[in-house]
PDB file with SEQRES, HELIX, SHEET and CRYST1 records, atoms N, CA, C and O in Angstrom:
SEQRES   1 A   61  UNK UNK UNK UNK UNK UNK UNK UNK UNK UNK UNK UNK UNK          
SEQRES   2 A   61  UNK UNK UNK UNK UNK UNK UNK UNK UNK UNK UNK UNK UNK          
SEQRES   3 A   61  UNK UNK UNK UNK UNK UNK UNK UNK UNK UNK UNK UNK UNK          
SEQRES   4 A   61  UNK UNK UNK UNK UNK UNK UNK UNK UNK UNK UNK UNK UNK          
SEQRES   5 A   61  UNK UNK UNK UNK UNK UNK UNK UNK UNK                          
HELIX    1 AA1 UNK A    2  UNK A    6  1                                   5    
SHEET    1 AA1 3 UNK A  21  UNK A  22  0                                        
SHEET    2 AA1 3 UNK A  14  UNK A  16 -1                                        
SHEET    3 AA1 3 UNK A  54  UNK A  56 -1                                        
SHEET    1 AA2 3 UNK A  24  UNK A  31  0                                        
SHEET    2 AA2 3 UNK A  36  UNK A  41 -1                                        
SHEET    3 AA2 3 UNK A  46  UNK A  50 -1                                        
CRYST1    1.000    1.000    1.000  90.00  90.00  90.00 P 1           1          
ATOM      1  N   UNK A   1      44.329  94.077 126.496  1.00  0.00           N  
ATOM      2  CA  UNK A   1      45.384  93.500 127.301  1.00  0.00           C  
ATOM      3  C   UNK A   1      46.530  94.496 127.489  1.00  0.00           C  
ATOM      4  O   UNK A   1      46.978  94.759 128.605  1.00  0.00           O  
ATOM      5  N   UNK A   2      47.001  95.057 126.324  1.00  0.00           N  
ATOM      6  CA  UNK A   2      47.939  96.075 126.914  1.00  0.00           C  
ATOM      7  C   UNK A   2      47.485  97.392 127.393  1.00  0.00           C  
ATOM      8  O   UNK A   2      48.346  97.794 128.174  1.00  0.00           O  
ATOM      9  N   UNK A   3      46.826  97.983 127.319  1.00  0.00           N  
ATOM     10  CA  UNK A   3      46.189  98.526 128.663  1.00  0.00           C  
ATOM     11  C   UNK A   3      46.154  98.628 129.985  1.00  0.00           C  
ATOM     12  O   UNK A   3      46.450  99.604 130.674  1.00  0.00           O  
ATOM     13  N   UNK A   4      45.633  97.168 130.436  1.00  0.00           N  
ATOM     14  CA  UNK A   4      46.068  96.438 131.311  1.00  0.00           C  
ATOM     15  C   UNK A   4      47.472  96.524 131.747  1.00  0.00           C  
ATOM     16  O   UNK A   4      47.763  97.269 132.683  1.00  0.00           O  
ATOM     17  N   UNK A   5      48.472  95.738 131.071  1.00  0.00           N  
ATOM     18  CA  UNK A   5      49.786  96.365 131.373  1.00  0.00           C  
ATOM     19  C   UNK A   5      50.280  97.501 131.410  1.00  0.00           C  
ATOM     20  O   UNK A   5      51.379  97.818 131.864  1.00  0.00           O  
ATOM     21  N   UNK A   6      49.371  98.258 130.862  1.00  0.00           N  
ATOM     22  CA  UNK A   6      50.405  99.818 131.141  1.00  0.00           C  
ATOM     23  C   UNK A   6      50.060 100.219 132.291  1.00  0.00           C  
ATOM     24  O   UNK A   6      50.746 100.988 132.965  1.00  0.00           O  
ATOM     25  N   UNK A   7      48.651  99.611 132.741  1.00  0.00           N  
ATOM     26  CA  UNK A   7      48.170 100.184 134.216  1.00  0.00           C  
ATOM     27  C   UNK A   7      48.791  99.409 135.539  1.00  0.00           C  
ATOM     28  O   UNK A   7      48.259  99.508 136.645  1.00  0.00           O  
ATOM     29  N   UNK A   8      49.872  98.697 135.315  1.00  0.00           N  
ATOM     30  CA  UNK A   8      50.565  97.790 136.203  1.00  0.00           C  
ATOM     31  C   UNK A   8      51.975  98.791 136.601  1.00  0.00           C  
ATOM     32  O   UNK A   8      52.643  98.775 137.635  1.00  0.00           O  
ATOM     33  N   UNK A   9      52.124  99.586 135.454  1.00  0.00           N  
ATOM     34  CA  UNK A   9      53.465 100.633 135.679  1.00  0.00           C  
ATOM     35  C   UNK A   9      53.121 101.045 136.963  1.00  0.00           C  
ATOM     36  O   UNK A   9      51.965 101.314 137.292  1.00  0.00           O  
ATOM     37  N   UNK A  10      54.286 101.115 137.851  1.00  0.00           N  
ATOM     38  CA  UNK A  10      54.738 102.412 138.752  1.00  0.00           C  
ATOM     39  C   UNK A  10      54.782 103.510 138.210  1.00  0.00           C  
ATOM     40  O   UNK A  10      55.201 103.766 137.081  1.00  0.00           O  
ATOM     41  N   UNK A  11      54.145 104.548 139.355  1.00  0.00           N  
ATOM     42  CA  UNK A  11      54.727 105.633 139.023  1.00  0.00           C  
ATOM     43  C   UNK A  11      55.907 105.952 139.638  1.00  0.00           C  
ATOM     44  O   UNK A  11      56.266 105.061 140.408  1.00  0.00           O  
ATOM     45  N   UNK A  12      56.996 107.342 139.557  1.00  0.00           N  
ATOM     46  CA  UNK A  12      58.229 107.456 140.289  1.00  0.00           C  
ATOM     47  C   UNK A  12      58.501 108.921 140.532  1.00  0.00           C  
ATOM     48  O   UNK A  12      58.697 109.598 139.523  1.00  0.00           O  
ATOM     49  N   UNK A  13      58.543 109.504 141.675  1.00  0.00           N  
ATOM     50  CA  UNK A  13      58.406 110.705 141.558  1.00  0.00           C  
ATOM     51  C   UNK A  13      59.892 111.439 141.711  1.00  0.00           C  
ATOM     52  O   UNK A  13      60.701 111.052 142.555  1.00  0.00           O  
ATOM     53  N   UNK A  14      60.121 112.372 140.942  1.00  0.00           N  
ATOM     54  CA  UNK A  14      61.550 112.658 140.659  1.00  0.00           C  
ATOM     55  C   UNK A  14      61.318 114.083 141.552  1.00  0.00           C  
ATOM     56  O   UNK A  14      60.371 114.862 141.440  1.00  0.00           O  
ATOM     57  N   UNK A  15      62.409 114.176 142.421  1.00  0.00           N  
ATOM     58  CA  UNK A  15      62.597 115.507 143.032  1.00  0.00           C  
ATOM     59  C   UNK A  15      64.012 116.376 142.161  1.00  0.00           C  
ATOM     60  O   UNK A  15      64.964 115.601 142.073  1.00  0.00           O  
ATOM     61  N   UNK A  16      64.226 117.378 141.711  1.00  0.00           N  
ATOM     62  CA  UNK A  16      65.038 118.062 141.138  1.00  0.00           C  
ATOM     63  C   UNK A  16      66.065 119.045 142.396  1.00  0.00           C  
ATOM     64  O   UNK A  16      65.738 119.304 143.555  1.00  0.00           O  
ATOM     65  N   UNK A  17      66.975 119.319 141.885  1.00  0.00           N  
ATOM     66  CA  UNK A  17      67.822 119.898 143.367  1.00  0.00           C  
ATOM     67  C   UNK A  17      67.060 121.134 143.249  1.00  0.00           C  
ATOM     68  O   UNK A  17      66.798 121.644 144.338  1.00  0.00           O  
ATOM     69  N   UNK A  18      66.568 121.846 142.066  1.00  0.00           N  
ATOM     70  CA  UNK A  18      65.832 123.005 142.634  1.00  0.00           C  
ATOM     71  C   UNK A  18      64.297 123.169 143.493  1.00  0.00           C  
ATOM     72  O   UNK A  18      63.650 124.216 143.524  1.00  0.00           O  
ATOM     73  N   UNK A  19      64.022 122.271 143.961  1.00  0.00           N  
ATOM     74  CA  UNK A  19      63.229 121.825 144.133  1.00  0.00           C  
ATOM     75  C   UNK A  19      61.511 121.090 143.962  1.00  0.00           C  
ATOM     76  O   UNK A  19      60.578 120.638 144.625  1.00  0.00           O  
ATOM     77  N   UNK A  20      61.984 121.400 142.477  1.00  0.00           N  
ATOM     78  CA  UNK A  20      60.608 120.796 141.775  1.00  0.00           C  
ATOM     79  C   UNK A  20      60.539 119.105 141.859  1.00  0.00           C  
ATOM     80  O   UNK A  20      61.434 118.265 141.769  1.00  0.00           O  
ATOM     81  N   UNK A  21      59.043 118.976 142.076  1.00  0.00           N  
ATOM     82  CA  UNK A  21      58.904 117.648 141.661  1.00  0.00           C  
ATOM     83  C   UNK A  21      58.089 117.327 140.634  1.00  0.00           C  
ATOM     84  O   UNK A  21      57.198 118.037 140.167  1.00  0.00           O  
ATOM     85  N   UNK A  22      58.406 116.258 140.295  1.00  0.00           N  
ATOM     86  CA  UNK A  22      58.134 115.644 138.805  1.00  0.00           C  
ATOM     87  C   UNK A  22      57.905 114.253 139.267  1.00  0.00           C  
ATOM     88  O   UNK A  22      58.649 113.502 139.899  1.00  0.00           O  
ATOM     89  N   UNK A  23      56.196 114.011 138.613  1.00  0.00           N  
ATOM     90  CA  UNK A  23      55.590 112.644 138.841  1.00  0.00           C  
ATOM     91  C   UNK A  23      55.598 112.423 137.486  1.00  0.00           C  
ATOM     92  O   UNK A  23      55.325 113.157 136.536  1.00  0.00           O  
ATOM     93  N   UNK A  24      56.164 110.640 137.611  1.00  0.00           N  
ATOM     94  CA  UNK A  24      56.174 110.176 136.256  1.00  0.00           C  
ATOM     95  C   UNK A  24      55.030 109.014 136.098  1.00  0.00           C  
ATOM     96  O   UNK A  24      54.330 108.618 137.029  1.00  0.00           O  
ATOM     97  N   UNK A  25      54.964 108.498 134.626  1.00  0.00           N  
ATOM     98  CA  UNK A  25      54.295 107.055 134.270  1.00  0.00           C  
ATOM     99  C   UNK A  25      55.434 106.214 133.990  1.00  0.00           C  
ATOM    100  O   UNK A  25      56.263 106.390 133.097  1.00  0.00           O  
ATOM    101  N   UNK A  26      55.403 105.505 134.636  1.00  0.00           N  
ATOM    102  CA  UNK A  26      56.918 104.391 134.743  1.00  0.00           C  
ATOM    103  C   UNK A  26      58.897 104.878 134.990  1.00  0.00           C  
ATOM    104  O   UNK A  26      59.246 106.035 134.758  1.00  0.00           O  
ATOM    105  N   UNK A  27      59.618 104.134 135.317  1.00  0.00           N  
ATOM    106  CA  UNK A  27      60.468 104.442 135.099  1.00  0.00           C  
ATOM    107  C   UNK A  27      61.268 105.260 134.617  1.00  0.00           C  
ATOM    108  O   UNK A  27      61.352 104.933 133.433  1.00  0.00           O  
ATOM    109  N   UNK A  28      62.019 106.267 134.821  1.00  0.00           N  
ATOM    110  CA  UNK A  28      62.565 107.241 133.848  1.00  0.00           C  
ATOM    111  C   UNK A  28      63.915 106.595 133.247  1.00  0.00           C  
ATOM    112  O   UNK A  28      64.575 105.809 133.926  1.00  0.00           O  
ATOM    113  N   UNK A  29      64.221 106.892 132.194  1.00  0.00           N  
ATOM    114  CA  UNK A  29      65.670 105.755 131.656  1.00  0.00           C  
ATOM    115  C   UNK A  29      66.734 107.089 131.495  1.00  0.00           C  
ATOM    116  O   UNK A  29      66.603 108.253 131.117  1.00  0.00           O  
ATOM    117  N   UNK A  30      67.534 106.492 131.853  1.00  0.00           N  
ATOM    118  CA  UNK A  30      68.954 107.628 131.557  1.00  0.00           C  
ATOM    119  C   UNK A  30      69.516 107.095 130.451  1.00  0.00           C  
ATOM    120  O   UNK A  30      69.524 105.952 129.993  1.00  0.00           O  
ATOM    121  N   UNK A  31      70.022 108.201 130.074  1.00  0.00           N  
ATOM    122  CA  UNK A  31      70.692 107.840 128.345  1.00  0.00           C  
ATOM    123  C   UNK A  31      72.334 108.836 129.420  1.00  0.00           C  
ATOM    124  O   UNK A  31      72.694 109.941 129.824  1.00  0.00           O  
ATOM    125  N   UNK A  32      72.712 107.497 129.368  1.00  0.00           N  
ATOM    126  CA  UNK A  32      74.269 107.423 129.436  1.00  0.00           C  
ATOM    127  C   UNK A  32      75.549 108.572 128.933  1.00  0.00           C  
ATOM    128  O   UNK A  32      76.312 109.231 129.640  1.00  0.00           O  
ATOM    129  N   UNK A  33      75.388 108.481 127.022  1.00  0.00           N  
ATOM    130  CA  UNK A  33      75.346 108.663 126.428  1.00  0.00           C  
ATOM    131  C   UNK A  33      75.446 110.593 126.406  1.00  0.00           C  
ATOM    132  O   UNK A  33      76.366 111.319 126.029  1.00  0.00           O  
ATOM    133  N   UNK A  34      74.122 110.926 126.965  1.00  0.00           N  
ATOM    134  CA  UNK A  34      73.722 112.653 126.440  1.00  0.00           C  
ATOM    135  C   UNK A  34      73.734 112.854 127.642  1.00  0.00           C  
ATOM    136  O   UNK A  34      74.008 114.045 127.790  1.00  0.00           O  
ATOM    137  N   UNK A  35      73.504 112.070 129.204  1.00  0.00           N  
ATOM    138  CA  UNK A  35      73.279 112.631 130.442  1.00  0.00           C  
ATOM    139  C   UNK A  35      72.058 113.187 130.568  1.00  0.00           C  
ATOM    140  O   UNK A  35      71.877 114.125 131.344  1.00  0.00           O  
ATOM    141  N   UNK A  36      71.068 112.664 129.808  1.00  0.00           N  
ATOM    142  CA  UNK A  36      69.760 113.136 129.594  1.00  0.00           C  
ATOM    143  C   UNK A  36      68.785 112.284 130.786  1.00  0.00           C  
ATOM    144  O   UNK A  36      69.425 111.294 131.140  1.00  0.00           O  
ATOM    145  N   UNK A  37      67.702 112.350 131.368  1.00  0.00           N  
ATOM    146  CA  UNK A  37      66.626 111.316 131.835  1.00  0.00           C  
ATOM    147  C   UNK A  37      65.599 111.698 130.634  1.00  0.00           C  
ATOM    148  O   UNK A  37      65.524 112.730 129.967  1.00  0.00           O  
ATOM    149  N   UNK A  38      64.784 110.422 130.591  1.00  0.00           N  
ATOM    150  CA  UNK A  38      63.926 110.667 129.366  1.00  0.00           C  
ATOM    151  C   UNK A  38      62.914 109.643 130.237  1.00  0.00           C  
ATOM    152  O   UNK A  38      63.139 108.472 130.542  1.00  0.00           O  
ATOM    153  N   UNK A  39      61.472 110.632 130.606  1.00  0.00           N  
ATOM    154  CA  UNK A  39      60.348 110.057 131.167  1.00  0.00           C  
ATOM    155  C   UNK A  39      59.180 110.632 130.498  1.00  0.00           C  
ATOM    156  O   UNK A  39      59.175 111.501 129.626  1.00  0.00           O  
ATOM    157  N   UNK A  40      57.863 109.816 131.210  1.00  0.00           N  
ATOM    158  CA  UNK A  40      56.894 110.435 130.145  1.00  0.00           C  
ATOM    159  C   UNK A  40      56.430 110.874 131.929  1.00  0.00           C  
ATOM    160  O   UNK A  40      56.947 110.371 132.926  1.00  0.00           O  
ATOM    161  N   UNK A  41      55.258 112.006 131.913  1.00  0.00           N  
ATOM    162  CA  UNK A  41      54.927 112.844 132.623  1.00  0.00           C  
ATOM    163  C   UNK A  41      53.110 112.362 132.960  1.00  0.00           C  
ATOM    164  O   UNK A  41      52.299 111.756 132.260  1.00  0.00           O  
ATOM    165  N   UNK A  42      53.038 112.793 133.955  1.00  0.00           N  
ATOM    166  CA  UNK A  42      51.267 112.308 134.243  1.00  0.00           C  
ATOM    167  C   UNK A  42      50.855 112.327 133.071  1.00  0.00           C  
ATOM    168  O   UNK A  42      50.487 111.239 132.629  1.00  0.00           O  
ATOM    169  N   UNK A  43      50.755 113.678 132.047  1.00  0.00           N  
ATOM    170  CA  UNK A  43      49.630 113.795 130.941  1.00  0.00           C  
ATOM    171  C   UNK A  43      50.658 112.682 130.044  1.00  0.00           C  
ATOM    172  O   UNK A  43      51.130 113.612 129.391  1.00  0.00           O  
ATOM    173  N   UNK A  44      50.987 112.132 129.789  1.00  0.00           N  
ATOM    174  CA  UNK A  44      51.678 111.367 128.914  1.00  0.00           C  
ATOM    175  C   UNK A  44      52.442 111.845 128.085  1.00  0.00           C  
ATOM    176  O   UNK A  44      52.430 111.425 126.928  1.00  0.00           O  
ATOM    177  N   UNK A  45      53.305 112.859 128.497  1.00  0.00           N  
ATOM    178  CA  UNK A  45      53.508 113.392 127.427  1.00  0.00           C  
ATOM    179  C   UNK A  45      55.036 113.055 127.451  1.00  0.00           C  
ATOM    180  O   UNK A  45      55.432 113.245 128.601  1.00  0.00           O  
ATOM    181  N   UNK A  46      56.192 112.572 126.529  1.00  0.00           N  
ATOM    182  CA  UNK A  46      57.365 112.324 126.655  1.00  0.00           C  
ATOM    183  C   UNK A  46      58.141 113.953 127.366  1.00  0.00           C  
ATOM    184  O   UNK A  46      57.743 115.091 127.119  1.00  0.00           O  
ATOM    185  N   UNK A  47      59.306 113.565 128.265  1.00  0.00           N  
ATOM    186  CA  UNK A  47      60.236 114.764 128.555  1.00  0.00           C  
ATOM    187  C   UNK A  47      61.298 113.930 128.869  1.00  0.00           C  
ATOM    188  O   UNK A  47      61.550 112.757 129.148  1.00  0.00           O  
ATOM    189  N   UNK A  48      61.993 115.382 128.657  1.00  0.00           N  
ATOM    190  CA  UNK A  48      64.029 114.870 129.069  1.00  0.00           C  
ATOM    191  C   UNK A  48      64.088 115.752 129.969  1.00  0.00           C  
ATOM    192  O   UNK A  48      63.398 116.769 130.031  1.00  0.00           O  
ATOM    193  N   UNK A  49      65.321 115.232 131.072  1.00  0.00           N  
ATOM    194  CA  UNK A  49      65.510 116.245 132.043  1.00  0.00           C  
ATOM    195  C   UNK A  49      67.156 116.058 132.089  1.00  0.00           C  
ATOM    196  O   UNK A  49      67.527 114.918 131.809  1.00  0.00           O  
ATOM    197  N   UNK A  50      68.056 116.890 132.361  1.00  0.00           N  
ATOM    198  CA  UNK A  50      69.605 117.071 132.683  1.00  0.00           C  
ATOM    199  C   UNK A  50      69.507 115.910 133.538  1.00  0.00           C  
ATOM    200  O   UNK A  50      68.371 115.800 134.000  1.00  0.00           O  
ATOM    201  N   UNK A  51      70.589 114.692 134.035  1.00  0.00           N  
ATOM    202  CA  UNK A  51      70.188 114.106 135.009  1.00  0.00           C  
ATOM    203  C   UNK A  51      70.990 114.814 136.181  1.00  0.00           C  
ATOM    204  O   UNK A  51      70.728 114.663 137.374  1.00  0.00           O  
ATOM    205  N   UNK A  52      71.916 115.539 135.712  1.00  0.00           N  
ATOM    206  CA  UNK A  52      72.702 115.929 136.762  1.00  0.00           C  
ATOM    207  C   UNK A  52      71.491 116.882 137.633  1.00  0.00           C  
ATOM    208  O   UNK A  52      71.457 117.040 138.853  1.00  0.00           O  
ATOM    209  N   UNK A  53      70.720 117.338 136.815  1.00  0.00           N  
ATOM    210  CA  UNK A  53      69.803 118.756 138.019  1.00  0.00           C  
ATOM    211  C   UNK A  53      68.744 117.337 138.782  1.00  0.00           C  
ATOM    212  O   UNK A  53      67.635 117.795 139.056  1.00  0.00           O  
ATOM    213  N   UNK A  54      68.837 116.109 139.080  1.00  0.00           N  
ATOM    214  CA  UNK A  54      67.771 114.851 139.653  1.00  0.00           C  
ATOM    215  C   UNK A  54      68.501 114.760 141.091  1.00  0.00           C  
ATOM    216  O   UNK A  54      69.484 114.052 141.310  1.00  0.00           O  
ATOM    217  N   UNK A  55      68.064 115.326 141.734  1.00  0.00           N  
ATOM    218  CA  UNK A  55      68.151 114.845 143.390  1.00  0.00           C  
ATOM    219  C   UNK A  55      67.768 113.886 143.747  1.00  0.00           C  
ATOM    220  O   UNK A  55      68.522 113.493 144.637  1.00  0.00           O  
ATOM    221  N   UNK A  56      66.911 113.147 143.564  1.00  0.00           N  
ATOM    222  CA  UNK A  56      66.139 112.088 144.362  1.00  0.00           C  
ATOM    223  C   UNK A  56      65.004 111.176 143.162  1.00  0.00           C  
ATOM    224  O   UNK A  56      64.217 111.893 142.545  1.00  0.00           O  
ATOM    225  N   UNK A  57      64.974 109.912 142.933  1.00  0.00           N  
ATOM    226  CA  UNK A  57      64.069 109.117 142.130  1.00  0.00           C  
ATOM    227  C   UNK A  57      63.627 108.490 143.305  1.00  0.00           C  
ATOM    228  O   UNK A  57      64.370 108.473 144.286  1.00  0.00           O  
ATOM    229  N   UNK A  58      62.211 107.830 143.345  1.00  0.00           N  
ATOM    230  CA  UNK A  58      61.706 107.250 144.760  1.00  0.00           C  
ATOM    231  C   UNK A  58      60.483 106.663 143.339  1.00  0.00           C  
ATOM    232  O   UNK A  58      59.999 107.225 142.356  1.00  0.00           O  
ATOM    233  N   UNK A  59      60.374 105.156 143.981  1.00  0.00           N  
ATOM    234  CA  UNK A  59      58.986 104.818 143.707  1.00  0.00           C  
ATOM    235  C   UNK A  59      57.711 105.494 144.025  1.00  0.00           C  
ATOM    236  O   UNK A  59      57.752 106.129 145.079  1.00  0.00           O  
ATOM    237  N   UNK A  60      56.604 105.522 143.394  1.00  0.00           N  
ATOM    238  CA  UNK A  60      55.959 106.016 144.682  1.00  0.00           C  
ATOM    239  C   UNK A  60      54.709 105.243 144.791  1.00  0.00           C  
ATOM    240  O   UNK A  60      53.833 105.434 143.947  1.00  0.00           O  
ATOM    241  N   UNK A  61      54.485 104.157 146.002  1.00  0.00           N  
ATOM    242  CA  UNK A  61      53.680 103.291 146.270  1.00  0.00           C  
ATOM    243  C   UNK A  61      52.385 103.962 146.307  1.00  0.00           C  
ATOM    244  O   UNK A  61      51.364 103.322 146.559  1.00  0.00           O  
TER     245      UNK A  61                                                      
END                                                                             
């Protein structure tokens, strides 16, 4: 069953002002706090990104 739910996540693809993009597995959460984004990445792997260097978050249907 949770499986299942994890396969219900959106993905969200983050464009960076330098122009990289970054496809995520669910939501990326901002930590307020450090100014950090903290997402996990296709391979699953957890990352943080500056949020200030995030140009653009978009669902991606």
């Amino acid at each position: 069953m949770l499986a299942l739910l994890a396969g219900c996540s959106s993905n969200y693809v983050m464009t960076t002002k330098s122009g990289q993009t970054i496809v995520t597995q669910g939501k990326p959460k901002l930590d307020k706090d450090t100014g950090m984004t903290s997402y996990t990445d296709e391979s699953g792997n957890k990352r943080q990104i500056n949020s200030s260097d995030v140009a653009q978050l978009v669902e991606d249907n």
